[in-house]
C-alpha positions as CSV (number, residue, x, y, z in Angstrom):
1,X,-30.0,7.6,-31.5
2,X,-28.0,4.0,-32.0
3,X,-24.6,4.3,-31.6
4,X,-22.1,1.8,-33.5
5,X,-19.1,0.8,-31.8
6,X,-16.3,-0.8,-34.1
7,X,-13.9,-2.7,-31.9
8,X,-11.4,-2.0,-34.8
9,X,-11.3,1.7,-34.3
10,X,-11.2,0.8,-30.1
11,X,-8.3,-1.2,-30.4
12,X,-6.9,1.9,-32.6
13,X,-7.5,4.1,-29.4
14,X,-7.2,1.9,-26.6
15,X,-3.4,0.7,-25.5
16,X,-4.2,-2.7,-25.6
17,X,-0.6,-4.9,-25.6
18,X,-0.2,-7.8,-28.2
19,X,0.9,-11.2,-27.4
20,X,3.3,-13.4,-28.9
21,X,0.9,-15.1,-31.5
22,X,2.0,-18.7,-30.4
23,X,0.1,-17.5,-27.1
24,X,-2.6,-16.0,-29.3
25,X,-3.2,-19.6,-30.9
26,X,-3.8,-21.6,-27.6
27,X,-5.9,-19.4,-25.0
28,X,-6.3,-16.3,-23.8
29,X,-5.1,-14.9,-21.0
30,X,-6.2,-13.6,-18.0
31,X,-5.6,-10.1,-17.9
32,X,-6.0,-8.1,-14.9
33,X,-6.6,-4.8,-14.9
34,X,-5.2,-2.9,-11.6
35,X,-6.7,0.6,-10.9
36,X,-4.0,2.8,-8.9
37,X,-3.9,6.5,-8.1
38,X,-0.7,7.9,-9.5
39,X,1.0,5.7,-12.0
40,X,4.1,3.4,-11.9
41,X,6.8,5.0,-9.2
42,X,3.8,6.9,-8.0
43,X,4.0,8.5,-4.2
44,X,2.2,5.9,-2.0
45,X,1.7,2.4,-0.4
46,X,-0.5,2.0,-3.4
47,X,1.0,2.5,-5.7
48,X,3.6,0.8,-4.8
49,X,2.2,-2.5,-4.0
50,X,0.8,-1.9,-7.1
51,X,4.3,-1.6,-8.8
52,X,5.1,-4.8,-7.1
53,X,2.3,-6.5,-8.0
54,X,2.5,-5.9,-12.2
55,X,6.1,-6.4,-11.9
56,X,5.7,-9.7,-10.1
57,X,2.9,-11.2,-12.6
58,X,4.1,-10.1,-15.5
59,X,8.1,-11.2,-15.0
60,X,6.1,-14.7,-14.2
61,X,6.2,-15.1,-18.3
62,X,3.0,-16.6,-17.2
63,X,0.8,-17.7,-20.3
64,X,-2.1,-17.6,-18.4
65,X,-2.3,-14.3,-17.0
66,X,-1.5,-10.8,-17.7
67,X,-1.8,-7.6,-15.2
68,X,-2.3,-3.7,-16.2
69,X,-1.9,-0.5,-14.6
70,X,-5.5,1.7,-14.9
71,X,-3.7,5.0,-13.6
72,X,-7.1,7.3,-12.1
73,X,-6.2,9.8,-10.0
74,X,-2.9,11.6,-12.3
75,X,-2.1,14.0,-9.5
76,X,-2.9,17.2,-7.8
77,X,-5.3,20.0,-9.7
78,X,-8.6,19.3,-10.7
79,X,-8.4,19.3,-14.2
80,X,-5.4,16.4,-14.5
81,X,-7.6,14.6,-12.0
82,X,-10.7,14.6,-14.0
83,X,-8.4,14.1,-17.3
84,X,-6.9,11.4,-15.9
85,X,-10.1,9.8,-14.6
86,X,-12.2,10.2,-18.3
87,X,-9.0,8.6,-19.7
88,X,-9.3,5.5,-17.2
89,X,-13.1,5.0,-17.8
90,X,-12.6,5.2,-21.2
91,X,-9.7,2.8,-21.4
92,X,-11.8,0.0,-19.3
93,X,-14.9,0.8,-21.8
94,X,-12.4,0.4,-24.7
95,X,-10.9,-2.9,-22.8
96,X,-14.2,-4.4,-22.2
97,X,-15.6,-4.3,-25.4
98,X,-13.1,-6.1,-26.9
99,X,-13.4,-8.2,-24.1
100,X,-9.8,-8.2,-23.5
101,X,-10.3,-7.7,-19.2
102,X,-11.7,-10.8,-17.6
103,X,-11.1,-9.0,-14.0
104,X,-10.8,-5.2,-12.6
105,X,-8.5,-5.0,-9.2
106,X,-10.1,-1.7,-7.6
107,X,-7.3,0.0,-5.1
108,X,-9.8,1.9,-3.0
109,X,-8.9,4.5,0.0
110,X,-11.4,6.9,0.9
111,X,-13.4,9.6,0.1
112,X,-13.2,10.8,-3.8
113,X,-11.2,7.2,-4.1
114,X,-14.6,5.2,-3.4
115,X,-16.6,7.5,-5.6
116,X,-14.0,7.1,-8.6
117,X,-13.8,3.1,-7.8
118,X,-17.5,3.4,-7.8
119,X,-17.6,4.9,-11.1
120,X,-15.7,2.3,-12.8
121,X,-17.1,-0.6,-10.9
122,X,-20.5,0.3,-12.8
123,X,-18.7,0.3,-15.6
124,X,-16.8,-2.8,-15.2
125,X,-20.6,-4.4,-14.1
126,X,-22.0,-2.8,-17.3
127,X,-19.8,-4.8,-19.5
128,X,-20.1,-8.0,-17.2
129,X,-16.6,-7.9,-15.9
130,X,-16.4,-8.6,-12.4
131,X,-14.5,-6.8,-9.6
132,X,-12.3,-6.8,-6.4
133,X,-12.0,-4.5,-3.9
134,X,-8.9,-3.7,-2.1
135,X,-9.0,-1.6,0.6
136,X,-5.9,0.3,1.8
137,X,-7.0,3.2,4.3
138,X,-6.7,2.9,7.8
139,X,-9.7,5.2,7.8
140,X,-12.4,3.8,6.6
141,X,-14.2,2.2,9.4
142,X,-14.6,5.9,10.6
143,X,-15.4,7.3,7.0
144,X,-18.3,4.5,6.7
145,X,-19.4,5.5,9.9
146,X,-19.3,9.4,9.6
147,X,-21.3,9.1,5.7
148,X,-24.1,10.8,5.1
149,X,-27.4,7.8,4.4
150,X,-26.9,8.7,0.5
151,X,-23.1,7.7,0.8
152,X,-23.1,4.6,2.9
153,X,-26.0,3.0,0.5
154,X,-23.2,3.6,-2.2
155,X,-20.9,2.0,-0.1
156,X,-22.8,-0.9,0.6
157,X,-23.7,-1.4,-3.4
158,X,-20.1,-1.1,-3.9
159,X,-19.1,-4.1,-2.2
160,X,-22.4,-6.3,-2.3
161,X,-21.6,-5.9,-6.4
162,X,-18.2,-7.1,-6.4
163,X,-16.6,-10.6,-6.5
164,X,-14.3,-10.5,-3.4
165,X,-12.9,-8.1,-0.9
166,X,-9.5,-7.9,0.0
167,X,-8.9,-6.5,3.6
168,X,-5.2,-6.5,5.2
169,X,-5.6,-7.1,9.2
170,X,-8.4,-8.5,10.9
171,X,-10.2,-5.5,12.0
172,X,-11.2,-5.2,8.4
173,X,-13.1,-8.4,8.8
174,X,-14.8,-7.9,11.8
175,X,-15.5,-4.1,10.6
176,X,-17.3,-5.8,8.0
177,X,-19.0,-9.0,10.0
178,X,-21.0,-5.9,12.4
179,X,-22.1,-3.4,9.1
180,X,-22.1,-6.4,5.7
181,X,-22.3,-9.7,7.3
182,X,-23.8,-11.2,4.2
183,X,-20.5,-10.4,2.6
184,X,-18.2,-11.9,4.7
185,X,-17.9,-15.3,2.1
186,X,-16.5,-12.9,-0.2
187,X,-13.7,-11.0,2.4
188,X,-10.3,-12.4,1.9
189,X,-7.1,-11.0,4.8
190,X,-4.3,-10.5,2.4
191,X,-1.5,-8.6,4.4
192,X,0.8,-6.9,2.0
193,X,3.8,-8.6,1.0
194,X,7.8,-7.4,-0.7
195,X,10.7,-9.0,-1.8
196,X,12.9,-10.5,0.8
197,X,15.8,-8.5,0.5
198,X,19.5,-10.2,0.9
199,X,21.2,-8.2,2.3
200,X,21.9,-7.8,6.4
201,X,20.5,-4.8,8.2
202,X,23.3,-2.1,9.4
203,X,25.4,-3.4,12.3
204,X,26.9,-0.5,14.3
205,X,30.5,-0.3,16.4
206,X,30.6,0.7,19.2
207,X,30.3,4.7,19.1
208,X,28.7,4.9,15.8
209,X,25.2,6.9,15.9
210,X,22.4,4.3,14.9
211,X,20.0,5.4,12.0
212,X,17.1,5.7,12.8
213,X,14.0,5.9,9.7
214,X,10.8,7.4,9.2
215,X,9.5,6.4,5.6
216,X,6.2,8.4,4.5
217,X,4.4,11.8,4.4
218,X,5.9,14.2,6.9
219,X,1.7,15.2,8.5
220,X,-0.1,14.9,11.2
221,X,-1.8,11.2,10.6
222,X,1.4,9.8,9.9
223,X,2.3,11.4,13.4
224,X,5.6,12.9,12.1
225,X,5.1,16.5,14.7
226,X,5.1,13.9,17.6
227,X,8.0,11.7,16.4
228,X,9.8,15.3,16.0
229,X,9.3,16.2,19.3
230,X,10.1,12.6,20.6
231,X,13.3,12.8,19.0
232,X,13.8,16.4,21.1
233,X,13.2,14.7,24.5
234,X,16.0,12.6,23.2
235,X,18.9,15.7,22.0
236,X,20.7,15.1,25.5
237,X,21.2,10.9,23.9
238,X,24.1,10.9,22.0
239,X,23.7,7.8,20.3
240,X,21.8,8.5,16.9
241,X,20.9,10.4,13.9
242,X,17.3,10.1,12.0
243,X,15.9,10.5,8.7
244,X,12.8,11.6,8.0
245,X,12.7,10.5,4.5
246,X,8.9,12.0,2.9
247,X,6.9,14.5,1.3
248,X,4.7,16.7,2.8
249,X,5.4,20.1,5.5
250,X,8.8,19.5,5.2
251,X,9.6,23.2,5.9
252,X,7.7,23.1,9.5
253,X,9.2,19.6,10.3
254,X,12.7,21.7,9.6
255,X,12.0,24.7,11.4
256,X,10.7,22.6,14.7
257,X,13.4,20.5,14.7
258,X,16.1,23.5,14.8
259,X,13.4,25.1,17.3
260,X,14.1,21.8,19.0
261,X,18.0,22.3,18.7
262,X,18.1,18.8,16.7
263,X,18.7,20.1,13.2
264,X,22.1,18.9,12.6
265,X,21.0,15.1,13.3
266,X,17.7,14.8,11.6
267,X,18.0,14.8,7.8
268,X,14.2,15.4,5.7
269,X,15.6,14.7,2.2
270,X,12.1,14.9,0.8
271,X,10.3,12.0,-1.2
272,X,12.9,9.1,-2.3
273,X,12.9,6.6,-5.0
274,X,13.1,3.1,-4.3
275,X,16.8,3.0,-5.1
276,X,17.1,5.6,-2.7
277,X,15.0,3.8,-0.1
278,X,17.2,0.5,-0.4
279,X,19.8,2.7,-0.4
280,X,18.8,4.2,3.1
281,X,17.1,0.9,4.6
282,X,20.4,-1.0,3.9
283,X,21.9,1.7,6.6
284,X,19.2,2.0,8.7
285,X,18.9,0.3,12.3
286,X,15.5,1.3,13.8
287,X,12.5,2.3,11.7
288,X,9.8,4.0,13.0
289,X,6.1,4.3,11.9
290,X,4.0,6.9,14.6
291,X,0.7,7.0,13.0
292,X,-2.5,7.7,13.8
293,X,-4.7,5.7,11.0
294,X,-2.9,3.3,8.8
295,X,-4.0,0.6,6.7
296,X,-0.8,-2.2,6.4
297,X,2.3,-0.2,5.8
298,X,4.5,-1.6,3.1
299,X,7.1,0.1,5.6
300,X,6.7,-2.0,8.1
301,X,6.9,-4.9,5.8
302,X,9.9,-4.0,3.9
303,X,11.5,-3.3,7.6
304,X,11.2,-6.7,8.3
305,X,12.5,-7.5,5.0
306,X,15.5,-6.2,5.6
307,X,15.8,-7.3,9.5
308,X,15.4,-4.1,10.8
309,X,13.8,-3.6,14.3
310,X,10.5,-2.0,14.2
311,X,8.5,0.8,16.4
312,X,4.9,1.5,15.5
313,X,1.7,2.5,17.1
314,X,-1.0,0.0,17.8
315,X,-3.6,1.1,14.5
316,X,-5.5,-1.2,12.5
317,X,-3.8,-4.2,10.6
318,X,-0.1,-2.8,12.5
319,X,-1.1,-4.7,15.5
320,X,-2.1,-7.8,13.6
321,X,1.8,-7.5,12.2
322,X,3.8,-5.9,15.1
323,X,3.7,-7.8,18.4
324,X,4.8,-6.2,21.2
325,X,8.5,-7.4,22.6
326,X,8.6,-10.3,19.9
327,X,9.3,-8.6,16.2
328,X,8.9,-5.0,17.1
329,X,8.5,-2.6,19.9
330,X,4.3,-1.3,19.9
331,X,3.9,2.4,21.4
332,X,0.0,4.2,21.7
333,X,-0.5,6.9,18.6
334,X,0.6,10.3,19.7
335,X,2.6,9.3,22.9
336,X,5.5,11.1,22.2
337,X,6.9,10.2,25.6
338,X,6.3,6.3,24.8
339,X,8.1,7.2,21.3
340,X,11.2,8.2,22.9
341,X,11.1,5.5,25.5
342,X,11.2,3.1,22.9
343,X,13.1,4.7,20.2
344,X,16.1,5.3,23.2
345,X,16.0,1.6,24.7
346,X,16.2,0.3,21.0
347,X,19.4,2.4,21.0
348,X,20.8,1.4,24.1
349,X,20.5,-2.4,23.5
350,X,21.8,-3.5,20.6
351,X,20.9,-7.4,21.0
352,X,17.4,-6.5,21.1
353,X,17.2,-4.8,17.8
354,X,19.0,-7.6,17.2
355,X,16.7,-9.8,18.3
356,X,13.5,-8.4,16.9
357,X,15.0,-7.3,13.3
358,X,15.9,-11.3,13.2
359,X,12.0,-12.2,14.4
360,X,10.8,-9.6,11.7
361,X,13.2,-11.4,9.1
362,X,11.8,-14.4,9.9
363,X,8.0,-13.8,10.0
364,X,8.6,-12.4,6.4
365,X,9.9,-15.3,5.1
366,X,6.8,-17.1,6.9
367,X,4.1,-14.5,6.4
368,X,4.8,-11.4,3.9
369,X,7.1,-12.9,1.5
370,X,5.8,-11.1,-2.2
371,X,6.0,-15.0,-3.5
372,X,3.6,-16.1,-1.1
373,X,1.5,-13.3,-1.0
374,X,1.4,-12.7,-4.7
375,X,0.3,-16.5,-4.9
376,X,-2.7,-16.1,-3.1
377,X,-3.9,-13.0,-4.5
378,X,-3.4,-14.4,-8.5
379,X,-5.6,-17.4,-6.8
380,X,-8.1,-15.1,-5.8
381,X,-8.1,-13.2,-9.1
382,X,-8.4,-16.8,-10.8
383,X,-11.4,-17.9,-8.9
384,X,-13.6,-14.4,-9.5
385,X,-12.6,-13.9,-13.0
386,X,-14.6,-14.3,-15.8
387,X,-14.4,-17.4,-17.5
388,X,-12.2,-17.2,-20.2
389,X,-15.0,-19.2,-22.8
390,X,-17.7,-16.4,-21.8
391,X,-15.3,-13.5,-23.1
């Protein structure tokens, strides 16, 4: 059976947005199609990099390139998940063939993330549109190492296909120099990068509780029961409150911390919005990241956005950002005795949050800076694309 494909009734099906017709007349652009698991606003680092990153090209007014959201996941429950994901793969078939996408931006994490990435990487190959792979998780050294002969050879087609790999900390390299070496020409470290924000972190008087901030899912990989019972060893301190600002178990975090006696100063308003984030960051003295696996946490950037002393534990790309004593304060995952070590001396000395919220400000100016970082990836994305005269 032949089947006939008229791009006319695709573009009738397909969201594809116009462009002014003086920019029409002169070239096309590059547009950029940027697969994320939720959606704009959606609940994680993802997406909101990837909110970040759209907002950022796109407010450019940059002829020359354009950048689209490719929503695949759609949230919890089967069916909306394989909904969203037909609706995807059909927008990027519907893209390609009128060869509208000269580059696919794959956010990958682990698990059923590579296997839908996968999916529309063949896709994407199908219709000779090359691809990048980002990857976010702080797990997937062990998830390559733990999958089944089947899986890694998927893994291993999945980045040998595409045009360039974008890793955030050195230990993704080096993952990738011991399994892929024939890859590494294509591995670009790309730590995450925000907005510098303008105004100062919180300064405390004397006798005023400092904030302290946990920004993320309340579970166990984020280390969020730990950081609760740190903040227990610390009930006899009476120099702070926390927030525990996330989704996830909050009614166990709540009932452990009034089993801990600390209900009355730590707050779990539940997920917030990124007003409500500046909002809460803009008061906040310490923040605090326990995990046990992370990837780059846009936290931990957006802390030293803000000037913000940092505590974190020593995972993946965090250590490649946090240095001990210098812009942050580094504790082992899990130690809950290390947490509240830290998390009191932070409390007790206010020139050294000082100090390391002004180091933190400083490197993101250097180092994390969206301009910077949003320059290098759109020169990435310019060198892999597909030439604009072979659309």
């Amino acid at each position: 059976m032949t089947v006939s494909i008229d791009r006319d009734t695709v573009r009738s099906h397909v969201a594809i947005p116009d462009r002014p017709a003086t920019e029409a007349a002169t070239s096309e652009p590059l547009v950029v199609l940027i697969a994320t698991p939720f959606g704009a606003g959606g609940r994680g680092g993802i997406d909101r990099l990837t909110d970040l990153i759209i907002d950022h090209v796109n407010s450019e007014r940059d002829p020359g390139l354009q950048a689209l959201r490719l929503t695949v996941h759609g949230g919890r429950g089967q069916f909306r998940g394989v909904a969203t994901f037909a609706a995807a793969s059909a927008r990027l078939a519907g893209l390609g063939i009128c060869r509208r996408v000269g580059l696919v931006h794959l956010n990958v994490a682990v698990r059923g993330s590579v296997y839908r990435k996968f999916l529309l990487s063949r896709v994407a190959r199908t219709l000779g549109i090359p691809y990048i792979v980002h990857l976010h998780s702080g797990r997937f050294s062990d998830y390559w190492d733990q999958a089944k002969p089947a899986e890694a050879r998927l893994i291993r087609t999945f980045m040998r296909d595409s045009a360039g790999i974008i890793v955030l900390g050195n230990a993704y390299r080096e993952m990738f120099e011991s399994r892929m070496p024939e890859v590494l020409d294509k591995v670009h470290v790309l730590p995450n990068g925000t907005r510098a924000r303008t105004t100062e972190a919180a300064t405390r008087s004397p006798g005023v509780p400092v904030r302290i901030t946990f920004l993320g899912r309340l579970s166990p990989l984020k280390g969020t029961p730990q950081l609760i019972e740190a903040l227990g060893l610390m009930k006899t301190h009476p120099g702070w409150t926390a927030t525990l600002a996330g989704d996830g178990d909050l009614a166990a975090s709540r009932a452990r911390a009034a089993d801990l006696d600390i209900a009355d100063r730590v707050a779990f308003p539940g997920w917030l919005g990124s007003d409500d984030v500046d909002r809460l960051l803009a008061q906040t003295d310490i923040v605090i990241l326990p995990s046990f696996t992370e990837g780059l946490p846009m936290t931990i950037i957006e802390a030293f956005g803000a000037g913000i002393a940092v505590v974190a534990t020593r995972v993946n790309a965090v250590g490649d950002v946090v240095q001990h004593e210098r812009n942050g304060l580094l504790v082992d995952p899990g130690d809950v005795d290390g947490i509240a070590k830290a998390l009191t001396r932070l409390i007790d000395d206010p020139d050294l949050r000082r100090r390391l919220g002004e180091t933190g400000r400083n490197d993101h100016r250097e180092k994390y800076d969206q301009d910077a970082c949003m320059n290098r990836l759109t020169d990435l994305w310019r060198r892999v694309a597909k030439p604009k005269r072979a659309q």
